[in-house]
C-alpha positions in Angstrom: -18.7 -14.6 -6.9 -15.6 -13.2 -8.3 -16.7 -10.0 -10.1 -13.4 -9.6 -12.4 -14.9 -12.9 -14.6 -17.6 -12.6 -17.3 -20.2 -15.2 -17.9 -17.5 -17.2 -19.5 -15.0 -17.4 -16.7 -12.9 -15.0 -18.6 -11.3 -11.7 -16.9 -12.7 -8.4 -17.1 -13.0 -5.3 -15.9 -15.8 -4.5 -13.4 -18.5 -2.0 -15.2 -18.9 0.6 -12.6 -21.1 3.0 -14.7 -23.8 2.6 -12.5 -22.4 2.3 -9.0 -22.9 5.7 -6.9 -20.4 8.0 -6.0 -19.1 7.7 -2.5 -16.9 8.7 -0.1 -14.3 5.7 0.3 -10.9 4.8 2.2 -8.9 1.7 2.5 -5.9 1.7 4.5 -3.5 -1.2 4.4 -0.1 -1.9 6.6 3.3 -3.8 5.5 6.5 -4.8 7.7 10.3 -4.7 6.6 11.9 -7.0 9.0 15.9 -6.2 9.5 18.8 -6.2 11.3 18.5 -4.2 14.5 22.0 -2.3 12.9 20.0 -1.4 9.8 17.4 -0.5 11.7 20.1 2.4 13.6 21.2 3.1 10.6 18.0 3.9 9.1 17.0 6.4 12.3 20.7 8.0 12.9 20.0 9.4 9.6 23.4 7.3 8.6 22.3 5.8 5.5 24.7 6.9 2.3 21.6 6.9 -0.1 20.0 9.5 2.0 16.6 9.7 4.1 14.8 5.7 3.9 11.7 6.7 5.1 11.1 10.1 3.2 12.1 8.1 0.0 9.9 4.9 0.7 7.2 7.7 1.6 7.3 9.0 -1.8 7.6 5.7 -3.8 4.4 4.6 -1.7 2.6 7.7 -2.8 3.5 7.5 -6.6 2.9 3.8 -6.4 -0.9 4.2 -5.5 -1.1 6.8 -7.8 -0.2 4.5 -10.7 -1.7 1.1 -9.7 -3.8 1.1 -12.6 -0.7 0.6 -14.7 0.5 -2.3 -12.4 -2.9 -4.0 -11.5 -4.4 -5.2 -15.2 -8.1 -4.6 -14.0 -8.1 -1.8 -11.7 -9.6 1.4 -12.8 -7.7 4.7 -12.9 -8.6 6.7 -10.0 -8.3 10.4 -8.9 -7.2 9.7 -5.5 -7.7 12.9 -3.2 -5.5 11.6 -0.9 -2.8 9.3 0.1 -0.8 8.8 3.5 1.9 6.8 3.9 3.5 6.5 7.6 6.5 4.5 8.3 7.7 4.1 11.6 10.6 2.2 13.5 8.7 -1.2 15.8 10.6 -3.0 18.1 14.5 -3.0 17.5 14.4 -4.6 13.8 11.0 -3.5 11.9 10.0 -1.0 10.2 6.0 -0.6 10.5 4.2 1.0 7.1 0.9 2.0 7.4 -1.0 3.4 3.8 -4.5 5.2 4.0 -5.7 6.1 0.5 -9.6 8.4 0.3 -11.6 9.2 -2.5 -15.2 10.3 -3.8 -15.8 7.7 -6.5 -17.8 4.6 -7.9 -15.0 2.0 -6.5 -12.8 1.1 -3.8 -8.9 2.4 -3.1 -8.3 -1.3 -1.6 -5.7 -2.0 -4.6 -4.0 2.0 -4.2 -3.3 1.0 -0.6 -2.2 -2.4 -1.0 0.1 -1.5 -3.2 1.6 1.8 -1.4 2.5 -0.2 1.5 4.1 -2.8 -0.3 6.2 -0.2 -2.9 7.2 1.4 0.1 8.2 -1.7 1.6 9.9 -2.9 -1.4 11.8 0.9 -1.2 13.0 0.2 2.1 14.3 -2.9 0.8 16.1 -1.5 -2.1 17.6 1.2 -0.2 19.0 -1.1 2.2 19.8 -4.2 0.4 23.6 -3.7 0.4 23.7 -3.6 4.2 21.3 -6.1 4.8 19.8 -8.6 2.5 18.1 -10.6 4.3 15.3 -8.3 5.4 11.9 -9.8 5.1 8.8 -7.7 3.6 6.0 -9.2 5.5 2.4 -8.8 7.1 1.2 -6.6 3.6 -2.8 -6.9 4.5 -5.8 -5.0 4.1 -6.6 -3.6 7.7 -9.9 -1.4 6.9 -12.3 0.0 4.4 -15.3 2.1 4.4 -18.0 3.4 1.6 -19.2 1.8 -1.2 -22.0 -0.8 -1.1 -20.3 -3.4 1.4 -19.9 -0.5 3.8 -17.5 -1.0 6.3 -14.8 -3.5 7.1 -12.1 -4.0 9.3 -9.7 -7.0 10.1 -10.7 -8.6 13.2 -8.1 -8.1 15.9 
């Protein structure tokens, strides 16, 4: 059942008045796939628009912070914490990894969806006039924990 509909099939916000407060945590990963130069670039510390990953970092963190605004029928949350690691793979990817926590009455799936793919999208943005035809790929939901549906984790 798709709990964002009302009786009437039309979109709504999930009442969460009466869910408990819990202890939750989703973390979520994203790829940038680049040129191996761009890639260099990125880890020589090169790049004219200053530190990639300390930017894209940064934009990941503020973008779970605000996902509410970007996602119609999330609710605001008071996240109590958010990590965003990024982190060369192979010779042309970048590898982003966003863990988001809280003590509240729903999930942080959304917050770190969306960190690892504003951070992805930073990476792209910084890096688009060296290389535009880096592919953002892979942004998934790799684990959650609390809430009524307990724990999950993508099957390997």
């Amino acid at each position: 059942m798709l709990t964002h509909l009302d009786f009437q099939g039309r979109a709504s916000m999930v009442d969460v008045t009466d869910k408990a407060v819990t202890a939750r945590e989703a973390t979520a990963e994203a790829r940038v796939r680049m040129r191996p130069e761009t890639l260099q670039l990125i880890q020589q510390g090169g790049h004219p628009k200053g530190d990639v990953f300390a930017v894209a970092r940064i934009a990941g963190i503020q973008a779970a912070k605000k996902t509410h605004e970007l996602i119609p029928l999330c609710h605001p949350l008071l996240l109590t914490s958010i990590k965003v690691e990024l982190a060369p793979e192979g010779e042309d990817c970048v590898h982003i990894r966003a863990v988001c926590k809280l003590a509240g009455q729903t999930g942080v799936e959304m917050e770190a969806l969306t960190a690892a793919s504003v951070a992805a999208l930073t990476i792209y943005d910084m890096c688009k006039a060296v290389d535009k035809g880096m592919v953002i790929e892979g942004v998934r939901l790799l684990e959650k924990r609390g809430g009524k549906s307990g724990h999950w984790q993508v099957e390997s």
